[in-house]
ROBA-305958 format. One record per residue: residue in one letter; z, y, x of N, C-alpha, C in turn. Coordinates in steps of 0.2 Angstrom, whole numbers, padded with zeros to 4 digits, always signed. Example, Ala and Ser with C-alpha at 12.3 -4.5 7.8 and 13.67 -1.06 7.14 Angstrom:
2
A+0039-0028+0066+0039-0022+0062+0039-0016+0066S+0035-0011+0064+0036-0005+0068+0039+0000+0064
***
This chain:
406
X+0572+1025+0542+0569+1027+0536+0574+1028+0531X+0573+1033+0526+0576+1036+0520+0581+1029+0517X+0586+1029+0512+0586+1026+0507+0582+1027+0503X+0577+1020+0500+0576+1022+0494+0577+1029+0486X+0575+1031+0484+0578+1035+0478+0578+1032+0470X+0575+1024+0473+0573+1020+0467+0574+1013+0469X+0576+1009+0461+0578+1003+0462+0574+0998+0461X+0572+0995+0466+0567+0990+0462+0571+0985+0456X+0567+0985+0452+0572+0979+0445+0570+0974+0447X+0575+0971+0446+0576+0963+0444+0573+0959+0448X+0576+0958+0455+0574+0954+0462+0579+0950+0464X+0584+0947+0458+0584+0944+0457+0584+0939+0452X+0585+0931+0452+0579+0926+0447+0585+0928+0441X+0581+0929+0434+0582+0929+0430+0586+0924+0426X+0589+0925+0420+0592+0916+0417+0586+0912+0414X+0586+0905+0417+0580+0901+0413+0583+0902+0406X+0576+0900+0405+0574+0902+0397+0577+0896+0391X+0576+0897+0383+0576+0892+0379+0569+0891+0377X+0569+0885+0378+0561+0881+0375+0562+0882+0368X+0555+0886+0366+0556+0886+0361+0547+0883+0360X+0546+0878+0352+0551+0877+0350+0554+0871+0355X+0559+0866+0355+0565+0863+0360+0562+0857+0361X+0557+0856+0356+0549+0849+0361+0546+0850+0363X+0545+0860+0366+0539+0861+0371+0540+0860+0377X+0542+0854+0379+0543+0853+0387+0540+0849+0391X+0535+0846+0387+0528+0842+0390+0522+0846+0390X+0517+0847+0393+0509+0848+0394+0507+0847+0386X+0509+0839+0383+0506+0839+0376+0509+0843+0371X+0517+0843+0371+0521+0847+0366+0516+0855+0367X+0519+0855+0372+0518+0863+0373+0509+0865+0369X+0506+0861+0371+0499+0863+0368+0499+0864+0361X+0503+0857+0356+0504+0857+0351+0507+0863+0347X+0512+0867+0352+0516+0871+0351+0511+0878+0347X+0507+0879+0355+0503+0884+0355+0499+0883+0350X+0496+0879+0348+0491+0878+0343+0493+0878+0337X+0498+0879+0336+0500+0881+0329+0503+0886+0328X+0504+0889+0337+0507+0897+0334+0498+0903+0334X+0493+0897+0338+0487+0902+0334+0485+0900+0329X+0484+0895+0324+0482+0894+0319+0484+0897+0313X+0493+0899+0313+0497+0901+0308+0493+0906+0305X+0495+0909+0301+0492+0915+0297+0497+0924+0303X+0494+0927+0303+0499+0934+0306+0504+0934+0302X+0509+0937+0305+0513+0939+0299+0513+0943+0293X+0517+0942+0289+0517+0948+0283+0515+0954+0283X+0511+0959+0282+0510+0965+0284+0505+0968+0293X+0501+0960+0294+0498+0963+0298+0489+0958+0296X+0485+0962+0299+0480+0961+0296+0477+0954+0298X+0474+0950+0290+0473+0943+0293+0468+0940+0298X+0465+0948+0301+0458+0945+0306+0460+0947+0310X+0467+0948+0311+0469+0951+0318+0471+0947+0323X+0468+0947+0329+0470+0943+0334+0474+0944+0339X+0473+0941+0346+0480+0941+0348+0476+0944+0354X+0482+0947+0357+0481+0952+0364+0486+0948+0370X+0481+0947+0374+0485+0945+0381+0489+0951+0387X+0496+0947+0386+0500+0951+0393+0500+0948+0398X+0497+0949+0404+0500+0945+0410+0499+0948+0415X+0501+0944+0421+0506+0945+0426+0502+0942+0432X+0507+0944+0437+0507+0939+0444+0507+0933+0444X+0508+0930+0442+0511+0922+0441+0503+0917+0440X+0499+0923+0435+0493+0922+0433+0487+0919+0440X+0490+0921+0444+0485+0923+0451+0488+0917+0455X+0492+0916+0455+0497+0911+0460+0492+0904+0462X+0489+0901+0458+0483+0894+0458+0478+0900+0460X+0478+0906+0462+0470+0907+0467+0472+0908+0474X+0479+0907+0475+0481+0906+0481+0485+0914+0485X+0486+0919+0479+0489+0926+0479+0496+0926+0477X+0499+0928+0482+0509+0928+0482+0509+0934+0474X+0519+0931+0473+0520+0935+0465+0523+0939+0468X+0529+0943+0466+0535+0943+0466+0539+0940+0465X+0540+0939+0457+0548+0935+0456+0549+0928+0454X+0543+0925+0457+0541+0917+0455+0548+0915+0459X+0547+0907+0458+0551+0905+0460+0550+0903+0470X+0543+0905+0473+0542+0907+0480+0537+0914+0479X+0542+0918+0477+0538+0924+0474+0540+0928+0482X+0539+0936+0482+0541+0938+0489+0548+0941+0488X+0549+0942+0481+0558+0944+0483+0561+0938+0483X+0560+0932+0483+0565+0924+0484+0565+0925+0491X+0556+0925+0496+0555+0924+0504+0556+0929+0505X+0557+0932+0507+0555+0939+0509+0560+0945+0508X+0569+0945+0511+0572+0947+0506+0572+0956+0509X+0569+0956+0515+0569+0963+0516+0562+0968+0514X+0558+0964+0510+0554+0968+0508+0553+0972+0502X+0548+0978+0503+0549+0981+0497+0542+0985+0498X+0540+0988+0490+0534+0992+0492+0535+0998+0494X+0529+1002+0494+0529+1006+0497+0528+1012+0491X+0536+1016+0491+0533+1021+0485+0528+1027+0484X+0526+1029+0480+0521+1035+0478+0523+1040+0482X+0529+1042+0483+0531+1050+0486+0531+1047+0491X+0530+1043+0496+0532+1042+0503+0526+1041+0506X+0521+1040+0500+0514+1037+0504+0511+1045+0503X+0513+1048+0498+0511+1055+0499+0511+1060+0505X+0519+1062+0507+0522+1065+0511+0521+1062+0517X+0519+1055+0518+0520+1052+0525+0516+1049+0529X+0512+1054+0535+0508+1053+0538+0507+1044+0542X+0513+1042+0541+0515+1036+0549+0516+1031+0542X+0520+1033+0536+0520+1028+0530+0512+1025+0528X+0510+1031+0528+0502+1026+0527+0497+1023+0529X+0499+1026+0538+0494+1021+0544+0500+1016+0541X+0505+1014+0541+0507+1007+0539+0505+1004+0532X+0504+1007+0528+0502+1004+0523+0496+1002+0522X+0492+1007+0528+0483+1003+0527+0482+0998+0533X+0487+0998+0538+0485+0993+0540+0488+0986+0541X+0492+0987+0537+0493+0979+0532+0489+0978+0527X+0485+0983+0523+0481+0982+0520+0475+0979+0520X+0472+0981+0528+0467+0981+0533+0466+0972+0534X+0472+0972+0536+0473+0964+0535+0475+0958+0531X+0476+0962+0524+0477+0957+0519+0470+0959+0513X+0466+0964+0516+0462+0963+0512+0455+0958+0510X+0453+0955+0517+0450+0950+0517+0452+0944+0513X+0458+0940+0515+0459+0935+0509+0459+0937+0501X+0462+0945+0499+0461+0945+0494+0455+0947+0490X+0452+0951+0495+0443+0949+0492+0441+0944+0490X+0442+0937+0495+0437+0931+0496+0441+0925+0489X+0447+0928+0486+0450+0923+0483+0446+0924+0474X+0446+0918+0473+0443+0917+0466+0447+0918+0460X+0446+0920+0453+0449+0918+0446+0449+0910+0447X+0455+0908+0443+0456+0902+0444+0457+0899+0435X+0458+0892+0437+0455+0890+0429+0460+0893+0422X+0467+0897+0424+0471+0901+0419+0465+0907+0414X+0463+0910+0420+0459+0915+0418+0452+0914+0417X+0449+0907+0417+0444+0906+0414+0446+0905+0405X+0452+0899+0406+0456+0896+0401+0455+0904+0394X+0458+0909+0398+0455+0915+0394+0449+0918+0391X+0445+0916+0395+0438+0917+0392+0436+0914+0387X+0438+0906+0388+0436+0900+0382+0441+0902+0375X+0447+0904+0376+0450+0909+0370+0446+0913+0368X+0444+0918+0372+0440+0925+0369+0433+0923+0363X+0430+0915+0369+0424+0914+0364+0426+0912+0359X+0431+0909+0358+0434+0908+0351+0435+0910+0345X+0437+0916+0346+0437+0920+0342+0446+0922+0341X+0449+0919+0346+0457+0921+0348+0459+0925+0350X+0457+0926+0357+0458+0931+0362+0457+0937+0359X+0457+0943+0356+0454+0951+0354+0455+0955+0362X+0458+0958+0364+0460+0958+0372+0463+0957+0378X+0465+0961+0382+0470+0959+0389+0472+0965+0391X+0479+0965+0392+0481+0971+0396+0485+0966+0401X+0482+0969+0407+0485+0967+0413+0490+0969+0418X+0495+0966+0421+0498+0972+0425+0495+0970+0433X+0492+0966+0433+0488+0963+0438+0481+0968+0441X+0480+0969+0449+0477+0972+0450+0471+0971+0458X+0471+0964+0452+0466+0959+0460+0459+0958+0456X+0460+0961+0450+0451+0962+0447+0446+0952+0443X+0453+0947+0442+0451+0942+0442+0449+0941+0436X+0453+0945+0432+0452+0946+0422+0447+0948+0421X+0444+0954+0425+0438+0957+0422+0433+0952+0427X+0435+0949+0432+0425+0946+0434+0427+0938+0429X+0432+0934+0426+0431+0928+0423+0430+0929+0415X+0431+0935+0414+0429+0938+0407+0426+0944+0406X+0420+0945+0407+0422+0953+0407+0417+0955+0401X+0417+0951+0397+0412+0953+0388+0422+0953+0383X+0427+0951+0388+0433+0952+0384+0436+0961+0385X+0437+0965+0382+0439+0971+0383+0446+0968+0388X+0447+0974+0396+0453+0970+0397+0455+0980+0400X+0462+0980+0400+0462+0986+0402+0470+0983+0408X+0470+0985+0414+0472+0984+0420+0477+0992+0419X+0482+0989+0417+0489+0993+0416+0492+0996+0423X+0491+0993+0429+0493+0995+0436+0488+0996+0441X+0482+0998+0437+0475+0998+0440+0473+0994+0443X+0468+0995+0449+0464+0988+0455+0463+0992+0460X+0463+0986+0465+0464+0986+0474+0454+0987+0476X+0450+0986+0470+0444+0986+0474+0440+0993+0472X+0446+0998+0472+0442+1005+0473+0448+1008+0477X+0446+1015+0480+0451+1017+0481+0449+1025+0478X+0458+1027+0480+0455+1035+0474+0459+1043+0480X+0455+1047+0479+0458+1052+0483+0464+1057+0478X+0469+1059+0481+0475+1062+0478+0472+1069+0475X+0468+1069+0479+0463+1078+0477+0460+1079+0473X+0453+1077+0475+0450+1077+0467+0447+1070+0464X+0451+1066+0464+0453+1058+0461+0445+1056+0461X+0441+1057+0467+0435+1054+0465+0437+1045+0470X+0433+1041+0465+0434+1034+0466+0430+1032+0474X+0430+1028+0478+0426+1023+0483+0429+1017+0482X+0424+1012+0484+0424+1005+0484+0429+1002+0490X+0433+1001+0489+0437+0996+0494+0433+0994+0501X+0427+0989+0497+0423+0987+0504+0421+0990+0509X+0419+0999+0506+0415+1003+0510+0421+1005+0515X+0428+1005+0511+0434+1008+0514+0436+1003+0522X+0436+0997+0518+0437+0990+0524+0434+0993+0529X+0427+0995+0529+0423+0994+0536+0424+1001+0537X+0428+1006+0536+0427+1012+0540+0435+1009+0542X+0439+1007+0540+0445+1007+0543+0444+1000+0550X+0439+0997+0549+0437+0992+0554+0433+0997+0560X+0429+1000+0560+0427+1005+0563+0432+1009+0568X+0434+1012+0564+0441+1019+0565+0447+1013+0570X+0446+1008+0570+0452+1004+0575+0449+0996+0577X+0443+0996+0579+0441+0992+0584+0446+0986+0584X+0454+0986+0589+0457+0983+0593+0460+0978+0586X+0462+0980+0580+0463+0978+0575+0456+0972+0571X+0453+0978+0571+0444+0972+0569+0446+0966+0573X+0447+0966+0580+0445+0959+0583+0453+0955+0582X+0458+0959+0580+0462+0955+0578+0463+0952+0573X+0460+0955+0567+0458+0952+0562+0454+0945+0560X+0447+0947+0563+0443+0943+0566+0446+0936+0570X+0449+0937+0573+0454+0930+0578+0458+0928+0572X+0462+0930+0567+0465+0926+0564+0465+0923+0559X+0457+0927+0554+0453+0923+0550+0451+0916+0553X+0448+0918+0560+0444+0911+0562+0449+0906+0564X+0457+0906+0566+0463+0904+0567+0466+0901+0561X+0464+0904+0554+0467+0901+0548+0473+0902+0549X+0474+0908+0550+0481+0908+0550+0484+0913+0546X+0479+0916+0540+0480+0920+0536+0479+0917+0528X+0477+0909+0527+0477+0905+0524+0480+0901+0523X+0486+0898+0528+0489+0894+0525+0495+0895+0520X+0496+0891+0516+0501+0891+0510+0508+0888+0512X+0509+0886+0518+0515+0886+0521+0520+0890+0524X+0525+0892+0519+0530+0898+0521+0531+0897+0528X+0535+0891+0532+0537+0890+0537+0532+0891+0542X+0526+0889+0543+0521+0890+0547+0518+0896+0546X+0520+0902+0541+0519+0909+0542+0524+0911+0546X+0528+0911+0545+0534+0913+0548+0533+0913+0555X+0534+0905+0558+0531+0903+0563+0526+0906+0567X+0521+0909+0561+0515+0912+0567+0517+0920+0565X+0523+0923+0564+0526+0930+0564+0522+0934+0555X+0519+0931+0552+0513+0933+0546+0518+0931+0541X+0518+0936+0537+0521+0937+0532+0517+0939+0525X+0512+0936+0520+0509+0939+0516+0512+0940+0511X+0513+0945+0509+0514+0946+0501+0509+0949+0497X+0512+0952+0490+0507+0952+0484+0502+0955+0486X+0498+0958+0482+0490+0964+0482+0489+0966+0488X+0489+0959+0494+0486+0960+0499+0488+0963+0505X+0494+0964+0506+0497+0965+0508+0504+0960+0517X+0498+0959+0522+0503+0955+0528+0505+0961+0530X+0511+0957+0531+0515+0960+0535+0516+0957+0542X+0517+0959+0549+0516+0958+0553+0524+0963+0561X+0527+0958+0558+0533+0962+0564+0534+0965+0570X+0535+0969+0570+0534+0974+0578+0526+0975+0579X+0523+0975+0573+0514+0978+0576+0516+0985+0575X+0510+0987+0580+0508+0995+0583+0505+0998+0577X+0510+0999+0572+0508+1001+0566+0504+1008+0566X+0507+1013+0572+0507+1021+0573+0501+1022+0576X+0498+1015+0578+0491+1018+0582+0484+1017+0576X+0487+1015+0571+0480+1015+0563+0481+1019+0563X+0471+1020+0561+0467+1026+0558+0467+1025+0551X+0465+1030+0548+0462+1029+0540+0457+1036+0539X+0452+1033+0537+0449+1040+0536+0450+1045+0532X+0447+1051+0530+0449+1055+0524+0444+1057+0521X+0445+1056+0510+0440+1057+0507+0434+1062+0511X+0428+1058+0507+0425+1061+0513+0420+1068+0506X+0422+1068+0502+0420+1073+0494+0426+1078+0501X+0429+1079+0500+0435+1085+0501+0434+1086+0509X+0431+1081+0514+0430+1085+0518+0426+1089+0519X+0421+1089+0514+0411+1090+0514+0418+1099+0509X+0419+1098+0505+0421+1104+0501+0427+1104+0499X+0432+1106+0504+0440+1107+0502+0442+1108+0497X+0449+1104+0492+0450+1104+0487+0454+1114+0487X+0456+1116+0479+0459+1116+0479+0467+1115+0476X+0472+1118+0479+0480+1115+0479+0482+1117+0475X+0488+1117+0470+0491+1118+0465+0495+1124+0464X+0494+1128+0472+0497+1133+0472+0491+1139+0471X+0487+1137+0469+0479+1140+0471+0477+1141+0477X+0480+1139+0483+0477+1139+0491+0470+1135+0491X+0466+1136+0497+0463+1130+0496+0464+1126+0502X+0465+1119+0500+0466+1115+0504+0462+1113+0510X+0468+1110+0517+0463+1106+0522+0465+1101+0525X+0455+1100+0526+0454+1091+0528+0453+1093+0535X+0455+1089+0540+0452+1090+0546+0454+1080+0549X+0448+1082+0551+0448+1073+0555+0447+1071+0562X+0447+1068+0565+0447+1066+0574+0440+1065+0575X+0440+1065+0582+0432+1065+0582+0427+1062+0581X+0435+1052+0577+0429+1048+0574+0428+1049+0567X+0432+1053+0564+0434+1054+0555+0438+1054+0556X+0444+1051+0559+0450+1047+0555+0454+1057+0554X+0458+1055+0547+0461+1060+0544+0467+1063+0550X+0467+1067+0550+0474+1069+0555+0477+1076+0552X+0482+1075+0555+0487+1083+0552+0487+1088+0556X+0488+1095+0554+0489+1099+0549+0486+1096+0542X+0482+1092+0540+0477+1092+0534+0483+1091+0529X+0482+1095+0524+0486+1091+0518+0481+1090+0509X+0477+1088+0512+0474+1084+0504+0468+1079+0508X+0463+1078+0504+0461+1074+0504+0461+1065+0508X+0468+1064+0505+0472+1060+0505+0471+1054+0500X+0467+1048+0504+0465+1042+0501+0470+1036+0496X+0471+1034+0491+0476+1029+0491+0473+1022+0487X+0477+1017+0487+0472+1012+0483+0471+1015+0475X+0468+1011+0471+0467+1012+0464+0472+1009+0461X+0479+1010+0462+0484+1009+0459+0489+1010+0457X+0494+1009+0454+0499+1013+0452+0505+1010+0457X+0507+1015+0460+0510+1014+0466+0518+1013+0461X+0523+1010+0466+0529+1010+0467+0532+1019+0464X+0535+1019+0457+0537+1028+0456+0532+1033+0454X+0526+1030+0454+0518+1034+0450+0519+1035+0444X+0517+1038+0440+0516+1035+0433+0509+1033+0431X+0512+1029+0426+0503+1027+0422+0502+1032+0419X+0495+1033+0419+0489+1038+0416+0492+1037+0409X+0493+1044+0404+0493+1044+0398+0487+1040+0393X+0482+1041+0398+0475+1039+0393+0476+1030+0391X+0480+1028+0397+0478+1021+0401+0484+1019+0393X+0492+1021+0395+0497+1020+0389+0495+1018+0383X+0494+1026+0382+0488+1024+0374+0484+1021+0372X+0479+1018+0376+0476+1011+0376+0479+1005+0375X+0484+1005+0378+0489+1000+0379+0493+0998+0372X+0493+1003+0370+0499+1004+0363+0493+1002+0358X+0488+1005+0359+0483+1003+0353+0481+0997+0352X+0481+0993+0357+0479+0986+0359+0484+0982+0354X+0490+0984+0357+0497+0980+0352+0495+0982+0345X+0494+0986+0345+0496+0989+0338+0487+0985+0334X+0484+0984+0336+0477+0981+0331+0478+0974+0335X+0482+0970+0337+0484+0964+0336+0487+0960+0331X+0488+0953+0330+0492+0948+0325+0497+0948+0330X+0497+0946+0336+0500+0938+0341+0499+0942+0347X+0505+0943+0351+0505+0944+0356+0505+0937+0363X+0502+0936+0368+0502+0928+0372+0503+0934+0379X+0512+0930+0381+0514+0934+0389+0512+0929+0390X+0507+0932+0397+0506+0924+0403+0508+0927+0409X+0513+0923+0412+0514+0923+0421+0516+0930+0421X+0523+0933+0416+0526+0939+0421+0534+0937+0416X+0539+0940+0422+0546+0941+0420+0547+0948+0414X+0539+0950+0414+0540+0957+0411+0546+0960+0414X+0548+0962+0420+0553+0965+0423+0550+0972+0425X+0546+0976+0423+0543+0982+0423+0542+0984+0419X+0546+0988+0418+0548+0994+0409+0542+0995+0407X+0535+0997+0411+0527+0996+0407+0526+0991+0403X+0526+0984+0403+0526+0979+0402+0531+0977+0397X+0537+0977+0399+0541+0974+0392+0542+0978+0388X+0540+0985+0389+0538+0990+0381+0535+0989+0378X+0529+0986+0381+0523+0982+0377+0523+0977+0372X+0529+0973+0374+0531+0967+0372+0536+0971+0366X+0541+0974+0368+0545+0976+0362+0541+0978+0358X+0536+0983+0357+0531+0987+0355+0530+0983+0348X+0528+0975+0351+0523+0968+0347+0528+0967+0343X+0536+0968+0344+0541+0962+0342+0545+0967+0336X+0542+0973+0338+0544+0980+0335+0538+0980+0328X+0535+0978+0329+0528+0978+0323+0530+0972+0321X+0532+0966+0322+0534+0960+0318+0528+0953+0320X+0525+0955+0327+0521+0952+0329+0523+0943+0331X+0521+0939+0329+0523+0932+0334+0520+0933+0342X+0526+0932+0345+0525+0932+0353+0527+0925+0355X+0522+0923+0359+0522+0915+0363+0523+0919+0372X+0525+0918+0375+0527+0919+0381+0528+0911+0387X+0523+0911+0391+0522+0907+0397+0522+0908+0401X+0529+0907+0404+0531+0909+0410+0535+0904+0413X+0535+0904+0420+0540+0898+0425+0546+0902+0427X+0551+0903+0424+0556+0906+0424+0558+0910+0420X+0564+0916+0422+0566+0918+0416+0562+0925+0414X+0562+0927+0410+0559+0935+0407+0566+0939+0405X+0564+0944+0408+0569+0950+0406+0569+0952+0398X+0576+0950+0396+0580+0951+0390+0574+0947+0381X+0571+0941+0386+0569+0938+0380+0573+0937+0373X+0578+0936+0375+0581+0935+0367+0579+0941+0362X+0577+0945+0365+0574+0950+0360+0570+0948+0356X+0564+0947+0360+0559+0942+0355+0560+0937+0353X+0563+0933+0354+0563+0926+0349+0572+0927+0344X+0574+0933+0342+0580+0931+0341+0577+0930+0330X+0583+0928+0327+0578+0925+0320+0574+0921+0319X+0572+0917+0324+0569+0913+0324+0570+0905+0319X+0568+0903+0315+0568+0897+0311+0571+0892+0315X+0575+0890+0318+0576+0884+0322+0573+0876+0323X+0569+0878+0317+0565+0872+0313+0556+0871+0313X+0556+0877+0317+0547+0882+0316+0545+0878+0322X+0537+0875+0323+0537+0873+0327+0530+0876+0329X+0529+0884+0332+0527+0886+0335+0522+0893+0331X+0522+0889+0324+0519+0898+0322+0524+0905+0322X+0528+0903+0323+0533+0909+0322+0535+0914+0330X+0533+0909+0336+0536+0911+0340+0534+0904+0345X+0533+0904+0355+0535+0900+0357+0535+0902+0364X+0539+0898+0368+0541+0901+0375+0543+0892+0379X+0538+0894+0381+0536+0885+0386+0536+0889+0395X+0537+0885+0399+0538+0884+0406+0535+0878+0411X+0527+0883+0410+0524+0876+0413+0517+0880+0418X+0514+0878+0421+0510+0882+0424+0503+0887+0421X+0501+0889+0419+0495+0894+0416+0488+0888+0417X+0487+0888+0424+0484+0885+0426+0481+0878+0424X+0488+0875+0422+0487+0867+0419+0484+0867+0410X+0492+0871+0409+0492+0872+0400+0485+0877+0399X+0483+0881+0398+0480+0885+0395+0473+0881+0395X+0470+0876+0402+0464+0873+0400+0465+0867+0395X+0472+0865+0393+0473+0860+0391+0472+0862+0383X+0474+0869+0381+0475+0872+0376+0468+0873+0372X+0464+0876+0378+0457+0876+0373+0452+0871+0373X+0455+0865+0377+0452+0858+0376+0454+0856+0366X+0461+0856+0368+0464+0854+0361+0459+0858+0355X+0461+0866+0354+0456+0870+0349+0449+0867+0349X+0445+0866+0355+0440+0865+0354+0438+0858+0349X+0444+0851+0353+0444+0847+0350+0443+0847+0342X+0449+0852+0340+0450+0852+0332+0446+0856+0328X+0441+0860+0332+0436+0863+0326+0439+0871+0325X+0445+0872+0332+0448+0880+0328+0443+0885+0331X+0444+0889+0326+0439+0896+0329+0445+0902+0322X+0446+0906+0327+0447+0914+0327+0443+0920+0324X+0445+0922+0321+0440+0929+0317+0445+0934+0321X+0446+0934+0328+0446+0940+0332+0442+0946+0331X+0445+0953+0332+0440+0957+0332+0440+0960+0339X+0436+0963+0343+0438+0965+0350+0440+0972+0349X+0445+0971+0355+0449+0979+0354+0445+0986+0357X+0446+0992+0355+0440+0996+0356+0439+1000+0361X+0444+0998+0366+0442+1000+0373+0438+0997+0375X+0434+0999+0381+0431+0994+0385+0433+0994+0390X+0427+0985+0392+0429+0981+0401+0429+0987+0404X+0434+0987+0409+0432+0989+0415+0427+0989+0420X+0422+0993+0423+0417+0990+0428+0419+0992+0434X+0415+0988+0438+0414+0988+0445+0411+0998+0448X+0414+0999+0453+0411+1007+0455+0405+1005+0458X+0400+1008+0460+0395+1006+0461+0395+1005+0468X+0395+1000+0473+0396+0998+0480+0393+1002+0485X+0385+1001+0482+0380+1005+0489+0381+1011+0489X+0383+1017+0482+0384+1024+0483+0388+1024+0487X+0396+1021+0486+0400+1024+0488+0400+1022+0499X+0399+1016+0499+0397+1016+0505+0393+1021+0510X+0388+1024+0505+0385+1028+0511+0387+1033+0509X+0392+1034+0504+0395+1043+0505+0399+1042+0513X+0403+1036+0513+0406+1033+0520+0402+1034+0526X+0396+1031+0524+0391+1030+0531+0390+1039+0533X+0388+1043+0528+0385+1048+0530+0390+1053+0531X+0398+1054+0530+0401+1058+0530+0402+1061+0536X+0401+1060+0544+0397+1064+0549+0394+1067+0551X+0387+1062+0547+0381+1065+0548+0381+1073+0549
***
């Protein structure tokens, strides 16, 4: 395989952080912390109903049972020969993508069955508050939008539970995808099938993956060493095979499939991929500009669960700290070039101005809206003017699948 043309940042652990403020280092401080950096008034020059917009991460998902990256058993700590798979590789590469769907094949079932866990509920009970105004995510396992979804949330590296054609970008449902890629390779179904009922795609123990050769990483993704990657099928949009796209050069494009669907070459378009912003892709302009408008009609920025080590994401944050926003940031280890944000800080401030605790999402945030509730706080948030994300319609997309033979 090629060298790379691109460097993944920061896979290495970052420098631990300063507690800020330098009491936050118990469950209780920390809460105390937090609730006086929502209480405070915004800063000077930013509107006084304006609420706070949430950043987070992979870290956010770790308590539903979904690997990170750069946690402290994130996949670049285990897993040092791993790496994603880029956008031009999944493009141009017939044998790249049987390997990328059939790891996906197999790590989509746990990622389907795993639940929002109490961080991202913790979120919701902010939003009724009147704290929360929205969420920009760089998470892409859909757990923001089904724990909150009266919260505007926009999904910055899109989601796993659709998939989108490179042609003419019409959306299908993951599920419907599952069961034709279950179809299209039988011998894989039943192997599937054997490991769920094995539990051997469940266990949380590094060393008894390893052991049983399974390697799970993030968005769903097992890896499995020396499997017959070259023998996976994938089907091809089934819009572009019913009416060929056309190409950029003005030709018109083609789809051709095997005798059970599965896409095979000469074809060059209608070319399926997840709903997300691959490794090298760019985000959707539309998607940015939401993103920046969100910052920008906030008071308070709250990072949850990411090292911001992805220049989409810590521009966001400079973005906040560039407007003169108070940013609180929870995270279990370091974030990339935080002194940024906290640099001016009052040494003496004890959380309106700014805070950066290191304790789990999961614990702190329901302990955080226990406290608010306690004291009677409520929020004059406004909700930011994009909207939730929905669901694509299941049973349409399905029988576009079911019928694409007929």
């Amino acid at each position: 395989m090629r060298k790379p043309l691109m460097r993944i940042p920061f896979t290495e652990l970052l420098p631990p952080p300063v507690i800020i403020p330098s009491s936050a280092k118990t469950l209780p401080s920390a809460v105390a912390a937090l609730t006086q950096f929502f209480t405070s008034p915004p800063p000077r020059g930013l509107p006084p109903a304006s609420g706070t917009v949430v950043l987070s991460g992979a870290g956010l998902s770790v308590a539903s049972g979904l690997a990170d990256y750069r946690g402290t058993n994130g996949t670049y700590r285990v897993n040092k020969t791993y790496r994603p798979i880029y956008y031009h590789e999944f493009l141009s590469n017939h044998e790249a993508r049987k390997r990328y769907w059939a790891r996906s094949f197999l790590g989509w079932t746990t990622l389907h069955k795993s639940q929002p866990n109490a961080g991202h509920y913790a979120v919701r009970d902010l939003g009724q508050l009147g704290i929360i105004s929205s969420v920009i995510t760089q998470n892409v396992d859909s757990f923001h939008t089904k724990a909150h979804p009266h919260i505007p949330t926009l999904e910055l590296h899109g989601y796993l539970r659709s998939t989108v054609c490179t042609s003419c970008w019409n959306e299908f449902p993951r599920d419907a995808f599952q069961n034709e890629l279950a179809r299209l390779n039988p011998k894989w179904a039943e192997f599937l099938a054997e490991a769920i009922a094995s539990g051997a795609l469940d266990t949380e123990d590094p060393h008894e993956k390893r052991a049983r050769g399974i390697r799970l990483n993030p968005d769903g993704d097992v890896e499995l060493p020396e499997a017959p990657y070259t023998t996976f099928r994938y089907p091809a949009c089934p819009t572009c095979l019913t009416s060929p796209p056309s190409l950029a050069d003005g030709t018109r494009g083609t789809v051709e499939v095997d005798h059970d669907g599965a896409w095979k070459s000469p074809s060059n378009a209608g070319i399926l991929k997840p709903a997300v912003v691959m490794f090298g892709e760019s985000i959707r302009n539309e998607v940015k500009t939401a993103a920046e408008e969100a910052i920008d009609g906030a008071g308070r920025l709250l990072v949850l669960a990411t090292s911001l080590a992805t220049y989409s994401a810590w521009r966001l944050a400079k973005r906040a700290k560039d407007r003169g926003m108070s940013i609180a940031i929870v995270n279990i280890g370091g974030v990339r070039g935080e002194d940024t944000f906290f640099g001016g800080l009052d040494p003496h401030q004890g959380g309106g101005q700014g805070v950066r605790v290191e304790l789990p999402t999961d614990a702190l945030l329901p302990a955080l809206v226990e406290e608010l509730r306690r004291s009677g706080v409520r929020g004059t948030a406004q909700r930011a003017k994009f909207q939730p994300a929905t669901m694509p319609a299941g049973d349409n997309g399905a029988a576009v699948f079911k019928d694409m033979l007929s």
